[in-house]
C-alpha positions in Angstrom: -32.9 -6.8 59.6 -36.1 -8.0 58.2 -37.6 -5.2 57.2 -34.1 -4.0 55.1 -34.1 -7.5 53.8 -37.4 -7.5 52.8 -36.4 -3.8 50.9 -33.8 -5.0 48.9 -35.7 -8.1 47.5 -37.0 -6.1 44.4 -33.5 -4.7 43.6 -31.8 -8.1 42.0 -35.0 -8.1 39.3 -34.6 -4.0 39.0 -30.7 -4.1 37.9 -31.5 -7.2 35.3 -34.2 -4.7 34.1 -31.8 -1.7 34.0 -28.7 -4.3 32.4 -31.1 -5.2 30.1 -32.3 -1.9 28.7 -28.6 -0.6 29.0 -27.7 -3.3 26.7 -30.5 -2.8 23.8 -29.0 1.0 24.0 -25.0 0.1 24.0 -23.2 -0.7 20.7 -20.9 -3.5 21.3 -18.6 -4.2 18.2 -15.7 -6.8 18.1 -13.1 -5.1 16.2 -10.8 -8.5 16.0 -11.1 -11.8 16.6 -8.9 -14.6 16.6 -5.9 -12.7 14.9 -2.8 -14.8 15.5 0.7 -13.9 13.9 4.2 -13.5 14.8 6.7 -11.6 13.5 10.6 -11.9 13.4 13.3 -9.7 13.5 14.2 -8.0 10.5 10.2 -9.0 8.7 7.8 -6.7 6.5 4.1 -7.7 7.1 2.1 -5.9 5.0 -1.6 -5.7 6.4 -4.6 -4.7 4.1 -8.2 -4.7 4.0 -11.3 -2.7 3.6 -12.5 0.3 6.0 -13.5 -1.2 9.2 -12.1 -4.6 9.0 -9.7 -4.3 12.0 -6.6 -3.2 10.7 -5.9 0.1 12.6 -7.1 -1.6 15.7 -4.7 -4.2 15.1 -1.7 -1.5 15.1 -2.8 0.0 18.2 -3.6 -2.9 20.5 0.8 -3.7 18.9 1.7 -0.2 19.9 0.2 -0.5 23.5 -2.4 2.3 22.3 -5.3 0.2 23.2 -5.9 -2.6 25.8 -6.6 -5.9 24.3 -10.2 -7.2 25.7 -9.2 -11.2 25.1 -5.4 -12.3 24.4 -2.3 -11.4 24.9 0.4 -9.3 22.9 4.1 -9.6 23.2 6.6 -6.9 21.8 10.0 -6.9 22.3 12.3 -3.6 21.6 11.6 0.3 21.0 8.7 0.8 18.9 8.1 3.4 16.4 4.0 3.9 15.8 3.4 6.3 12.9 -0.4 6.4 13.5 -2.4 9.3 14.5 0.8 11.4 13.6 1.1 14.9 15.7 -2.1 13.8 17.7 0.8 14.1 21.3 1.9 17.8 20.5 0.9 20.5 23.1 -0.1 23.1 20.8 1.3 25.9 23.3 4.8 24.9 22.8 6.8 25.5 20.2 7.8 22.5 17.5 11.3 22.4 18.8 10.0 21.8 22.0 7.3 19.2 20.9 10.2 17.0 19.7 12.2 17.5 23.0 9.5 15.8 24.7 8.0 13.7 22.2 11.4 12.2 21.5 12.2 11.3 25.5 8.5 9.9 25.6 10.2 7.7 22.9 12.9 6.3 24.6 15.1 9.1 23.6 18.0 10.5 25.9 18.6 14.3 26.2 22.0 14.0 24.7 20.3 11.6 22.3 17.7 14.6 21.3 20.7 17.3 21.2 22.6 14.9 18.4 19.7 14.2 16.5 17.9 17.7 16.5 19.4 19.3 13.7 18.5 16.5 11.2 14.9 16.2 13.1 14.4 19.8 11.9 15.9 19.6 8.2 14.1 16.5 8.0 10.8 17.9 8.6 11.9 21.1 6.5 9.1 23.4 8.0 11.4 26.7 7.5 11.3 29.2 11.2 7.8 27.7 12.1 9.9 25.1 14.1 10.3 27.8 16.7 6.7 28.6 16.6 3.9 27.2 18.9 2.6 24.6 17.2 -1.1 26.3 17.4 0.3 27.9 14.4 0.9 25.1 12.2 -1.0 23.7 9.1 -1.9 20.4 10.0 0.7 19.2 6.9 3.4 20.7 9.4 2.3 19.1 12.0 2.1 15.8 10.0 5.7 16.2 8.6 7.2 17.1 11.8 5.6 14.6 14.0 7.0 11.9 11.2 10.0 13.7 11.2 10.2 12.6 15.2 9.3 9.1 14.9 11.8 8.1 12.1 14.8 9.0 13.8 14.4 6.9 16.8 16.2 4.1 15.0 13.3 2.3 16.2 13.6 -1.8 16.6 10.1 -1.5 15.3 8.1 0.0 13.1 4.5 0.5 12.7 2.6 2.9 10.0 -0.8 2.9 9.5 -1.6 5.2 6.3 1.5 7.9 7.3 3.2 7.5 3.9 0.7 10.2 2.6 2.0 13.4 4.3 3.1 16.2 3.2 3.6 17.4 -0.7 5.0 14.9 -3.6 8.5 15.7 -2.7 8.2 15.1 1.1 6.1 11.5 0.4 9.0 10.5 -1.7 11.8 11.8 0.8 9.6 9.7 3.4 9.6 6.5 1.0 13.0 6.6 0.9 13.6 7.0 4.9 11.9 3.9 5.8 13.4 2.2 3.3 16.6 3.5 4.8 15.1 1.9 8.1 14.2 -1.3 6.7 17.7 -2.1 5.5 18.9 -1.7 9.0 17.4 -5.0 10.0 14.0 -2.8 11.7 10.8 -5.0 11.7 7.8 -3.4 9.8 4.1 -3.4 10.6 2.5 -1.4 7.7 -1.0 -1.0 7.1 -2.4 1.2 3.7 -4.5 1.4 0.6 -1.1 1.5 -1.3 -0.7 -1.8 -2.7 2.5 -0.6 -4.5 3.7 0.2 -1.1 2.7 -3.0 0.6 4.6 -4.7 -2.6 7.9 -2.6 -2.6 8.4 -3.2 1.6 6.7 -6.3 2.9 8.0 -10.1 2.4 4.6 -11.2 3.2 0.8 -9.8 3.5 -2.2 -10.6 5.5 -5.9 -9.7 4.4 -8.3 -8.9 7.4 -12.3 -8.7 6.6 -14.4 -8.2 9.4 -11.5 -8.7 12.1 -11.1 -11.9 10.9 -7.8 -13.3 9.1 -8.8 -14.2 5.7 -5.3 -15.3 4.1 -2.1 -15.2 5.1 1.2 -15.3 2.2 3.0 -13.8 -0.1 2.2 -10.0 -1.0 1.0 -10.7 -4.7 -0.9 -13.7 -3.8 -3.1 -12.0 -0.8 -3.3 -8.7 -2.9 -4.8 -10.7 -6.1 -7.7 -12.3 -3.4 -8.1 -8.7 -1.8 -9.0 -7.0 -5.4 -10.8 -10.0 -6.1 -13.3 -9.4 -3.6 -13.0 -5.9 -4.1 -14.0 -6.3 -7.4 -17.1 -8.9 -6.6 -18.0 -6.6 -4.0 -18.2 -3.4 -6.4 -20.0 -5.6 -9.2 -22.9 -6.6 -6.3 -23.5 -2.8 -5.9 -23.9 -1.9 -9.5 -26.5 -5.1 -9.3 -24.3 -6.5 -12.3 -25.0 -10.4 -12.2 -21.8 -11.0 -13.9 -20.1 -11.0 -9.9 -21.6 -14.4 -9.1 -19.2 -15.8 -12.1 -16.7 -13.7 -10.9 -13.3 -16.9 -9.5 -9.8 -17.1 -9.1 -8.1 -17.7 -12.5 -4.2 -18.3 -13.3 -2.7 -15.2 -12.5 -5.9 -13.5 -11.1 -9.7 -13.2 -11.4 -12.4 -12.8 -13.6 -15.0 -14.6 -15.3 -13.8 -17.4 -17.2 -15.1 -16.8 -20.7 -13.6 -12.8 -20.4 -10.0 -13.6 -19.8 -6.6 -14.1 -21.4 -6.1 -18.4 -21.4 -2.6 -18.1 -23.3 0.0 -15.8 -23.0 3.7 -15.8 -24.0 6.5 -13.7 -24.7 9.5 -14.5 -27.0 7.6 -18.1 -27.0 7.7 -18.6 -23.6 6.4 -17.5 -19.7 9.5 -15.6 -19.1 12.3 -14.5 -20.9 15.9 -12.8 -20.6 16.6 -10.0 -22.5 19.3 -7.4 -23.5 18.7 -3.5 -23.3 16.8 -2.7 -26.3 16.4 -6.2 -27.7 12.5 -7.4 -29.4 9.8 -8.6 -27.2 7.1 -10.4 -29.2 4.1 -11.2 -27.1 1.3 -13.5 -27.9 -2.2 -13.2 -26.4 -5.3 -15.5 -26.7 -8.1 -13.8 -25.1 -11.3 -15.2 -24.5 -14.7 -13.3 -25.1 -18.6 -13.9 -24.6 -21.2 -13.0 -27.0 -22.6 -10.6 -24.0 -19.8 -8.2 -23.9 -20.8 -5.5 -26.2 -17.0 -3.7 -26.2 -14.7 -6.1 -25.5 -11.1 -4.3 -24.7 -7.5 -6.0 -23.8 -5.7 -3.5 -21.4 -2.1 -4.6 -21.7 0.6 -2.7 -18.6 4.0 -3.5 -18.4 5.1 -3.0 -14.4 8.3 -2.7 -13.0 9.9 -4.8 -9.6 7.4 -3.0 -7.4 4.5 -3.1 -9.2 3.9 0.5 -10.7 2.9 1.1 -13.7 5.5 1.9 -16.5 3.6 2.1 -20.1 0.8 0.3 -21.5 -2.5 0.3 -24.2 -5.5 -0.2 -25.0 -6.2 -2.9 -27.2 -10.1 -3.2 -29.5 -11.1 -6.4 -29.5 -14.1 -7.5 -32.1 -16.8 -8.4 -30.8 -18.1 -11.8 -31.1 -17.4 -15.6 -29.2 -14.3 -17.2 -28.8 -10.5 -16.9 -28.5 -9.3 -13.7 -30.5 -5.2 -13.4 -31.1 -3.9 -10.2 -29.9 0.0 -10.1 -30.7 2.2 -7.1 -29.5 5.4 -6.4 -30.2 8.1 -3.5 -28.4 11.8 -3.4 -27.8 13.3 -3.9 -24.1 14.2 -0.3 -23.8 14.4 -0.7 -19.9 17.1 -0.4 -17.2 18.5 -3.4 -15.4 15.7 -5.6 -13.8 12.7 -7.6 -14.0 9.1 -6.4 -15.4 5.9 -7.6 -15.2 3.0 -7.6 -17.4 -0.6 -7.2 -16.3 -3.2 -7.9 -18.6 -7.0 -6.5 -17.8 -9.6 -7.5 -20.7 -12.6 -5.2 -20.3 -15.9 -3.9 -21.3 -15.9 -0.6 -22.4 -18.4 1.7 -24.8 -16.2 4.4 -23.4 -13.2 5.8 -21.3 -15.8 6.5 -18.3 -17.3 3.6 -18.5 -15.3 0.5 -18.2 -16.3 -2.4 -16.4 -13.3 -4.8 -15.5 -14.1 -8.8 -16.6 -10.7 -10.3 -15.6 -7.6 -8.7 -14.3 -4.3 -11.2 -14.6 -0.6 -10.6 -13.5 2.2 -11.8 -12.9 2.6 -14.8 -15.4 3.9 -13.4 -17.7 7.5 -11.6 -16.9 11.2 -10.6 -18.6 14.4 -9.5 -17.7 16.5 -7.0 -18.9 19.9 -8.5 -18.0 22.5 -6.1 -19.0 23.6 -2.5 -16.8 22.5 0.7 -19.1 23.2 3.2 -17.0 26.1 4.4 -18.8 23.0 5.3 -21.9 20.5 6.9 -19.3 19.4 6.8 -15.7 15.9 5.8 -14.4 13.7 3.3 -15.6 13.5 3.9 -19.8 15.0 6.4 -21.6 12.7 9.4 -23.3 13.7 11.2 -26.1 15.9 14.2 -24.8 17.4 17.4 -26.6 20.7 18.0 -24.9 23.6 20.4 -26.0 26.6 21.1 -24.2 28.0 24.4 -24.7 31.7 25.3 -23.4 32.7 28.8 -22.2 32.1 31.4 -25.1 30.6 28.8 -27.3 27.8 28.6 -25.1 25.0 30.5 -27.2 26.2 28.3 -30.0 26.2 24.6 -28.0 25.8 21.7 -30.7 23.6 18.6 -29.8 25.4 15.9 -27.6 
């Protein structure tokens, strides 16, 4: 016993020797820490950030993908994870297959699967490949008809981390308007993506993650203006521009406060109420410094969800001071509320702008009556239409 005591001594100092070394060698990285939220029946959270601050972690520990190291998560009812979409599918089966047993793994019953097959496959609209193996599938197909599975679980909840980009224009739209279909059910929505428009048009509220740490919690405009912000510092840093250290929080946004827009009005006021087709007269006071060599207003007008509808480019004179900038255009816009974002620049050219101050938000109006009945969509565009009845048809007059 003595002598095997006396053999073992050395090996307590020879595995602190081996932990050590092991540990010089092994990346450990904290992906999240201290993330705390709950979310209620029926929410939108909205989570955004830049590459590598946690946010696709964050989904996966939600989704039971990964094992939380610290903490605890607590999810109650079927959840829908549209995440590393098509990543399940045995490639030696066929598609129609794939969704048999992706489907059950979801909670699925057979006769569940048998009703909702049909609209599975027109769904995913990926023609006879659906009896294919899917070793024969684009990775698109595989994209759309993995999606196709997930959104007609009539999940409780449902999580997407960058999935609303699959497929061609027509599919990313018909996708849009599914989980929007989803949403209105009451379904609770985890959504992660670079699409701010997206984060705008779904969620009631927004977190900003930087380096797995919660940053600010609110309202989706309020979180998305800090998450450009920085952004924006962060991009002037690289170009060595010292022009970011001035760069603060301003009312209705960010930028330097001698490069911004400091009075704003439409029809004399914040925001105003319009009818269809009615004058808009907007008043701008933008502020300049003597060091911007090109100093441009960019003026947008945005509709509910935040995408861009028209806008221009406005020259400003050079110089220091408050210059007057006064616009004028007539509400030709359907029913609703629009926005106006105002960006004053410096730009010798289209390719080379740099952004001083980007505001929105504070300055809004309504269109208040329905004009349907005159044109669908958003505005009307000039159209040339003739309606031409039976033999009259090569000779149709203008309607």
């Amino acid at each position: 016993m003595y002598r095997a005591s006396a053999w073992l001594r050395p090996l307590p100092p020879l595995s602190r020797w081996l932990q050590r070394h092991a540990a010089a060698r092994v990346h450990y990285h904290q992906a999240l820490s201290g993330v705390d939220f709950e979310l209620r029946r029926g929410e939108a959270l909205g989570i955004i950030g830049h590459n590598g601050s946690g946010k696709s972690t964050l989904l996966q520990i939600v989704a039971g993908v990964l094992e939380p190291t610290a903490g605890s998560v607590e999810v109650h009812g079927r959840v829908a994870a549209l995440l590393e979409l098509g990543s399940g599918f045995n490639p030696e089966l066929t598609g129609r297959e794939n969704v048999r047993v992706n489907a059950a793994i979801l909670g699925l019953t057979p006769t569940q699967v048998r009703e909702r097959m049909d609209d599975i496959v027109a769904f995913a609209d990926i023609g006879d490949y659906i009896d294919e193996p899917v070793k024969t599938y684009s990775s698109g197909m595989a994209l759309r008809l993995a999606f196709a599975v997930q959104v007609h679980t009539d999940p409780d909840i449902l999580i997407v981390d960058e999935a609303l980009a699959v497929g061609d224009a027509a599919f990313q739209a018909k996708a849009m308007t599914r989980i929007d279909e989803i949403l209105r059910r009451g379904t609770t929505l985890l959504f992660v993506g670079h699409d701010l428009n997206a984060v705008k048009a779904f969620c009631h509220r927004a977190m900003l993650l930087e380096k797995g740490r919660i940053v600010l919690q609110g309202l989706p405009d309020e979180v998305i203006t800090e998450y450009l912000h920085r952004t924006h510092k962060r991009a002037l840093q690289a170009q060595q521009d010292e022009r970011a250290s001035s760069l603060e929080r301003i009312d209705g946004g960010y930028g330097l406060q001698d490069a911004c827009v400091v009075q704003a009005s439409v029809n004399g006021a914040r925001h105003t109420g319009v009818q269809h087709a009615e004058r808009l007269e907007f008043v701008l006071d933008v502020r300049r410094n003597k060091d911007v060599g090109h100093p441009c207003l960019i003026f947008d007008v945005l509709d509910g969800r935040g995408l861009q509808l028209t806008g221009r480019r406005v020259e400003l004179p050079p110089g220091e001071g408050a210059a007057r900038v006064c616009i004028g255009l007539d509400a030709s816009f359907q029913q609703g509320i629009y926005r106006i974002r105002t960006r004053v620049v410096d730009s010798p050219a289209l390719e080379r702008t740099t952004v001083l101050s980007r505001q929105e938000g504070w300055l809004s109006f309504e269109v208040v009556d329905d004009s349907r009945a005159r044109f669908t969509g958003l505005f009307p565009v000039p159209m040339d239409i003739r309606v031409a009845d039976g033999e009259g048809a090569a000779a149709g007059k203008p309607a």
